[in-house]
C-alpha positions in Angstrom: -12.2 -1.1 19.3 -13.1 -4.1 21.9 -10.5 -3.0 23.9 -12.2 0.6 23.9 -15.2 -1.0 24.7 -14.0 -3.1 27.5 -13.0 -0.3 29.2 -16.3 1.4 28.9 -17.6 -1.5 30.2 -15.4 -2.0 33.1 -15.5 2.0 34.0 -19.3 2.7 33.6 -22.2 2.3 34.7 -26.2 2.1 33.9 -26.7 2.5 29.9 -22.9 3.4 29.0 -21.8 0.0 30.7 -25.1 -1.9 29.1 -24.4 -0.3 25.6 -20.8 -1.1 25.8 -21.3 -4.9 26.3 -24.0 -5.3 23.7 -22.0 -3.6 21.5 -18.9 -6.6 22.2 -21.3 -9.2 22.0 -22.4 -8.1 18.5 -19.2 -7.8 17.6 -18.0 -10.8 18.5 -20.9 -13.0 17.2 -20.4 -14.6 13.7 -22.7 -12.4 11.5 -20.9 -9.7 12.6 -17.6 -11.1 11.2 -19.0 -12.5 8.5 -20.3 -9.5 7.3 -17.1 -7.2 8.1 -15.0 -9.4 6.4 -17.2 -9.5 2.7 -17.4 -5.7 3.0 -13.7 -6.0 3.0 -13.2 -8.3 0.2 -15.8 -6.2 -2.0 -14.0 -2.7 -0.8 -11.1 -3.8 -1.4 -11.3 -3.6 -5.1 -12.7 -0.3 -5.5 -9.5 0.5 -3.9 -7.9 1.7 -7.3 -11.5 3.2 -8.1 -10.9 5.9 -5.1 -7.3 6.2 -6.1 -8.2 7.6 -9.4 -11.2 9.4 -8.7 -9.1 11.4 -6.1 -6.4 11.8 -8.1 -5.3 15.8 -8.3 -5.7 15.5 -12.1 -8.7 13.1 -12.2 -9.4 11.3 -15.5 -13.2 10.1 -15.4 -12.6 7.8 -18.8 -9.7 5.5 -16.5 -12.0 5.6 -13.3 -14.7 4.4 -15.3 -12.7 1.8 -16.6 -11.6 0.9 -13.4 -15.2 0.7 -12.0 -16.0 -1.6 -15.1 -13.0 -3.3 -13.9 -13.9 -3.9 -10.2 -17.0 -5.0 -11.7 -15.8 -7.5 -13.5 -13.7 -8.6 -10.8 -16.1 -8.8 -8.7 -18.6 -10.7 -10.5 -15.3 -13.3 -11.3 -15.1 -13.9 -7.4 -18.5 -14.2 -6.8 -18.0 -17.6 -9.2 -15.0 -18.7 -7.7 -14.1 -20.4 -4.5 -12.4 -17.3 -3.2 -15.9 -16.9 -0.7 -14.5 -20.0 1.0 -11.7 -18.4 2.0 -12.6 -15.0 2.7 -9.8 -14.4 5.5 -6.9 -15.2 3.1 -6.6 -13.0 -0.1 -3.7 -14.1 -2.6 -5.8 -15.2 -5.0 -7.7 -11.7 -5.2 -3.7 -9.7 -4.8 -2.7 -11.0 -7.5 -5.9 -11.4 -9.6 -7.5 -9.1 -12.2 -7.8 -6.0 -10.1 -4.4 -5.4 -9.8 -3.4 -6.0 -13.7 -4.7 -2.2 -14.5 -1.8 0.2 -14.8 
C-alpha cells in the first residue's frame, strides 16, 4: 500500500500528490502501527467465529460458543503480558483459541 502510495505521490500532482503523502505519513507514524497491529491481535481470534458462522451448514449453538470463547480469550490476554509483545504471536497460536475443535 506505501508503495501504491509512493507512486501516487511521485506521479501527481496538486491534492492527489498532497493526499498521497499525508496518507504515508499517517501510516508510518506510531499510532498508526500501534493501532493496526491490536486490531490484529483482537481479529485474529474471531477468526474461528467467521469460520463457523459462514460455514455452508451453520450451527449458531458452536458459533456462540466460539464467540464466548474468543471472549474469554480475549479477556485472558488483556491480563497477560502478551500486549508487550504484540508483533510476535506464539503465545496466542497456541493458546486457548485454538483448543476448540
Amino acid at each position: 500500500m506505501l508503495d501504491a502510495l509512493d507512486t501516487i505521490s511521485d506521479s501527481s500532482t496538486g491534492d492527489a500528490k498532497s493526499d498521497a503523502e499525508s496518507h504515508i505519513r499517517l501510516m508510518e507514524s506510531s499510532a498508526f502501527i500501534v493501532a493496526v497491529s491490536v486490531a490484529q491481535f483482537v481479529l485474529s481470534y474471531l477468526a474461528l467465529v467467521t469460520k463457523t458462522l459462514q460455514a455452508k451448514q451453520c450451527d449458531l449453538v458452536q458459533a456462540y460458543k466460539d464467540v464466548e470463547l474468543a471472549k474469554e480469550c480475549i479477556h485472558d490476554a488483556r491480563n497477560e503480558q502478551t500486549w508487550a509483545t504484540l508483533g510476535s504471536y506464539p503465545t496466542r497460536r497456541s493458546g486457548c483459541c485454538h483448543r476448540v475443535h
